[in-house]
N, C-alpha and C positions, 0 to 999 in steps of 0.2 A: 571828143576833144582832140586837137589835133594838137601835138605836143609842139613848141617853140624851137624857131633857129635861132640861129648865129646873127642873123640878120633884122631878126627882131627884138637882140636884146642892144641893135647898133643904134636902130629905130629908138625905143626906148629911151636909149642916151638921149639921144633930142631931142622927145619930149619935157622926162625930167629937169634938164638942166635949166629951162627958166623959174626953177621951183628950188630946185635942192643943190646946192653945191656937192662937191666931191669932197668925202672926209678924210684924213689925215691917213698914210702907212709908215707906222712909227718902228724904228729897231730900237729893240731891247734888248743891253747884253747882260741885264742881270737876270733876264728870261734865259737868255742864251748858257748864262753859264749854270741854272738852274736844270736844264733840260740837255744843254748839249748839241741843239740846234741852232742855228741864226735867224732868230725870230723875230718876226715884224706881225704887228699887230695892226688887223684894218678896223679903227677907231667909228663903228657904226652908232654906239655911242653920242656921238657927237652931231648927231642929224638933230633935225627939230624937234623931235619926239625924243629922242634918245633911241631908237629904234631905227634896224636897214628897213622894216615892210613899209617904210613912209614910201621909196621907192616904186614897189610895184599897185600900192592905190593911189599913186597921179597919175602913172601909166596909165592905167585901168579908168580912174574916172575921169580922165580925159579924153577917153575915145569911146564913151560911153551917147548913145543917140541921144538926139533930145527930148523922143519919145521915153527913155528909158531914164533920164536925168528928173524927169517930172513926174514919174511913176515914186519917187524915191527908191534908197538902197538900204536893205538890213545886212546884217553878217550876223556871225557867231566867232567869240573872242575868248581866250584867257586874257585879252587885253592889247598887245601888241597890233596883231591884226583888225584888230577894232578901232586903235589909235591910227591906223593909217587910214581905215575905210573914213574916220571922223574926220580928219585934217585935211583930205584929198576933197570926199564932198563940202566941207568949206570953201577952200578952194573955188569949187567949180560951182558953189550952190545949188547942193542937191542935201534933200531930208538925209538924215540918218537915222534909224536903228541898231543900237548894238546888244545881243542878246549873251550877259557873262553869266558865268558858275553863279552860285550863291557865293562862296568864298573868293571872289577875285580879286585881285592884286587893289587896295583902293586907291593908290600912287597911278595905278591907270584908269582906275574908274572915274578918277574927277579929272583926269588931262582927255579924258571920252568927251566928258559931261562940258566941259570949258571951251571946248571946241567945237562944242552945240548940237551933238548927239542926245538924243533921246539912251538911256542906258537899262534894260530891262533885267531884271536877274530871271533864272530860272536853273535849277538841276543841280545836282552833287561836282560835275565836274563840264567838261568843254563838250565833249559829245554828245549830251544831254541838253545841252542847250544850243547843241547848232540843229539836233534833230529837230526842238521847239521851233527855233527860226526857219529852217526849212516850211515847216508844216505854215507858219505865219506869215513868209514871205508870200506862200502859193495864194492863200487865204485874203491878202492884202494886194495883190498886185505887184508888189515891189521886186525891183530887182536882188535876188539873192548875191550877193555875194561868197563864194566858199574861201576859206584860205587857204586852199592849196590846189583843188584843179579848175584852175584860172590860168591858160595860157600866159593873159599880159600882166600879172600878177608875176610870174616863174620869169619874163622875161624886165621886167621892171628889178627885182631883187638881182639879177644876173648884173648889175649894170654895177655892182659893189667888187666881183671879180673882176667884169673889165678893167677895170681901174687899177685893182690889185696888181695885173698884168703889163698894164701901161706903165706903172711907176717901179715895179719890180721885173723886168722882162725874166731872169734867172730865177726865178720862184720854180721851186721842184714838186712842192707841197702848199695845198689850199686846204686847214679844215676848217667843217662848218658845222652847227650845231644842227639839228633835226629833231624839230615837232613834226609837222604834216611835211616837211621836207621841201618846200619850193624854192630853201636859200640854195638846199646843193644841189635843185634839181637845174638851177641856173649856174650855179659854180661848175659842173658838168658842163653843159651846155657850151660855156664861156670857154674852159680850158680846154678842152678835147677842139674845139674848132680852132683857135689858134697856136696851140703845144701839146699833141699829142703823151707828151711825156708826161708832163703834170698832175700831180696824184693830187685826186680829190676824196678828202678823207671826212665822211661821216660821224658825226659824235652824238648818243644817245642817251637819256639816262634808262640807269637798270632798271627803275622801278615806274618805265613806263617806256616797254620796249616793243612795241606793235610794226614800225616802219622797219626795226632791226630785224626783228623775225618777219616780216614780209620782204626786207631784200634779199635773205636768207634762203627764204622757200621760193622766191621767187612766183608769190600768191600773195595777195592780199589778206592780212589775219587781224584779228582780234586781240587784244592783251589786256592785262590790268594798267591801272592810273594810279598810283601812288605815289609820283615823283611831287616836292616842292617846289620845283623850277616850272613854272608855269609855259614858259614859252615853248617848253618839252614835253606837253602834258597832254599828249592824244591815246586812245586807246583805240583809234581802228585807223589803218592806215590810208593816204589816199591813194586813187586810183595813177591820177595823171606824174605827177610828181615818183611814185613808185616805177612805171613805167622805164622814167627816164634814168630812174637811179639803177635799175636792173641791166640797162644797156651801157651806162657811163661809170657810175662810182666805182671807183679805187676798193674801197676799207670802206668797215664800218665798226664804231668802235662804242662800248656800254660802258657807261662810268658811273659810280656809286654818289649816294647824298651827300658823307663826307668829302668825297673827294670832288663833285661842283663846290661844296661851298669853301673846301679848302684853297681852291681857282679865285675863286672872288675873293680869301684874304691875299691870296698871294697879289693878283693886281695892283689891289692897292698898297700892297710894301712897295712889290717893287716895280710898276708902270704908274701910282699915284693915279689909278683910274678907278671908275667906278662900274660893276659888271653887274648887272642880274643874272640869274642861274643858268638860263640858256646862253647868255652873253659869254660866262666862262667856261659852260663844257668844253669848247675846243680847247682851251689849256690842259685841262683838267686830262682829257684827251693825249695831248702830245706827251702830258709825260707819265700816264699809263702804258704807251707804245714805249718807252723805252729808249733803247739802243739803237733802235729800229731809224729812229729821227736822227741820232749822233752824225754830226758835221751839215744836216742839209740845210738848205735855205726855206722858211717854211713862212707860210703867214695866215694866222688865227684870225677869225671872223668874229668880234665880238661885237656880237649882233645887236645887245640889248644893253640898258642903266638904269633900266626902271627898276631899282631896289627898295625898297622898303628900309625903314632904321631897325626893323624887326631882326628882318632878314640877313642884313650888314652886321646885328651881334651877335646872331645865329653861326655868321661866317666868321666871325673872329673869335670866337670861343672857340670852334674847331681846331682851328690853326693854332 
């Protein structure tokens, strides 16, 4: 796998754009006066899915052969990634399979299912059922797709930082949440090619820290799953996405259950938006760091909104 340029996430832009418009970079100064930075939020949110990975599955199944569009495509999903493999092969009319946990988010199992995916369960958590899909992609012919070492995937999701950059040029500070990692392995990619300065800060949760100790050891490791935030919810990290984050990322930062879901009340006080768990680790994130962020100009990637009503009184009972 040959890791993505700069050039590929320019490309990208032009494919996506007859698909998905650019989402909103909002400032917040009751963020700001919360944290102490000057915070703008990149409202990913507000894509068609409520999710950035809509992004890098039009990339992807749009430059997909036609040998390979007829084969069909499966993935493995906590949901997110499945929601983009489902909407993209619409799109372009290709099969889908998507292979979730037993327990998956159902706010994304039936925006799968409604979007004309085939939805299969299997295993305790996401690793367990992307190893199923592996083994029944092969078995089946179909194109696998992974959610994270996928080139046009990493540079499809990168096309949410371009943006960032184009409407914020003085942006000091990018973070991004991290499951399998292809948001920051493109927010990398993006900032270091045009502002060398630009810290791109990683956010993880604790109780499901595999990419954090694999940028750490700088090796690929293993950890436990026991995080809630689904879109953060891997237990071995990946290869391609890891690569890129070993040579680019800034920081990488571990945040607890309460404190995502205390991110997702805070949003909605004070941004009146709606976050799922991986959506607000990056908040959750900036004001963990501290003093660290006091005065800079920063802007949060809130990736995701597929929240549950479960989850939403889970997060405001906290707070």
């Amino acid at each position: 796998m040959k890791a993505p340029e700069f050039i590929d996430v320019l490309r990208a832009r032009k494919v996506i754009a007859p698909y998905l418009a650019c989402t909103p970079l909002i400032n917040y100064p009751s963020l700001g006066e919360l944290t102490g930075a000057r915070v703008f939020v990149k409202h990913e949110n507000c894509q068609p899915l409520g999710v950035f990975k809509v992004r890098g599955g039009i990339n992807l199944m749009s430059q997909l052969s036609a040998e390979e569009k007829l084969r069909g495509v499966m993935a493995a999903s906590t949901g997110n990634h499945g929601q983009s493999v489902a909407y993209a092969a619409r799109v372009f009319g290709v099969a889908a399979r998507i292979l979730v946990p037993e327990n998956a988010n159902p706010v994304k199992v039936a925006s799968m299912r409604n979007l004309g995916a085939e939805v299969l369960f299997y295993g305790e958590d996401f690793d367990a059922a992307r190893e199923r899909c592996e083994a029944l992609a092969l078995e089946s012919n179909s194109r696998y797709v992974h959610s994270g070492n996928e080139p046009l995937l990493i540079a499809g999701v990168a096309t949410a930082s371009l943006e960032i950059i184009e409407d914020l040029p003085e942006v000091e500070a990018i973070i991004v949440p991290v499951g399998g990692g292809s948001g920051a392995a493109g927010a990398c990619i993006t900032a270091k090619a045009i502002n060398p300065r630009i810290q791109v800060i990683g956010v993880q949760a604790e109780r499901a820290p595999a990419a954090y100790k694999s940028w750490r050891a700088r090796r690929l490791l293993e950890d436990k799953m026991e995080t809630a935030a689904e879109g953060l919810a891997t237990r071995t990290a990946f290869e391609l996405p890891q690569k890129i984050l070993w040579d680019l990322l800034d920081d990488f930062v571990l945040v607890s259950e309460d404190e995502i879901r205390r991110a997702i009340a805070i949003y909605v006080d004070k941004a009146h938006t709606l976050a799922e768990g991986a959506g607000a680790a990056p908040l959750a994130g900036l004001i963990k760091l501290g003093d660290r962020m006091a005065g800079r100009t920063v802007a949060l990637v809130l990736s995701g909104g597929n929240i549950t009503i479960e989850q939403l009184r889970d997060a405001i009972a906290v707070r």
